[in-house]
N, C-alpha and C positions, 0 to 999 in steps of 0.2 A: 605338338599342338593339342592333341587330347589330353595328354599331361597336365596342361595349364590349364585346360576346362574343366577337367574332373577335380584339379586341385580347387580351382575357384566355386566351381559349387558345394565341396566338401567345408571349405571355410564359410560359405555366404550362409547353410544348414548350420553347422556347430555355431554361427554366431548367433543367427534365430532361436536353437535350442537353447542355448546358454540364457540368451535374454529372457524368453518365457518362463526359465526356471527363477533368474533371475529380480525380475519384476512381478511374478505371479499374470504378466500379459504381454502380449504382445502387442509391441506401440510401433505407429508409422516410420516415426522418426529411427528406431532400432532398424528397420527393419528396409533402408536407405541407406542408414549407418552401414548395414552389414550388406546390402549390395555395393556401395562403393568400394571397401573394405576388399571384396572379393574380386572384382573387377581390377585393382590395384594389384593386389597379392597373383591373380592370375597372369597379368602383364609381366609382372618382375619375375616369374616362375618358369614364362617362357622366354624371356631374355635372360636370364640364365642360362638355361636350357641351349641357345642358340651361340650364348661366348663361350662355353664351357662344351 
């Protein structure tokens, strides 16, 4: 379960940084984008995690 956690925050940050490098800002919509994004990515990390 911390697996999944650490891995969804690590993706929800690289998507943040990516974007501000990205866009020269950081915008709401990025930044929702990259919370569902990691919330998703963290789900499927620990169902992995659990069939494997």
């Amino acid at each position: 379960m911390i697996q999944a956690v650490v891995f969804a925050i690590t993706i929800f940050i690289g998507w943040i940084i990516f974007d501000g490098i990205k866009h020269k800002k950081i915008i709401i919509e990025n930044v929702w984008a990259g919370l569902v994004a990691a919330i998703v990515a963290g789900i499927v990390w620990y169902l992995l995690f659990i069939i494997f």
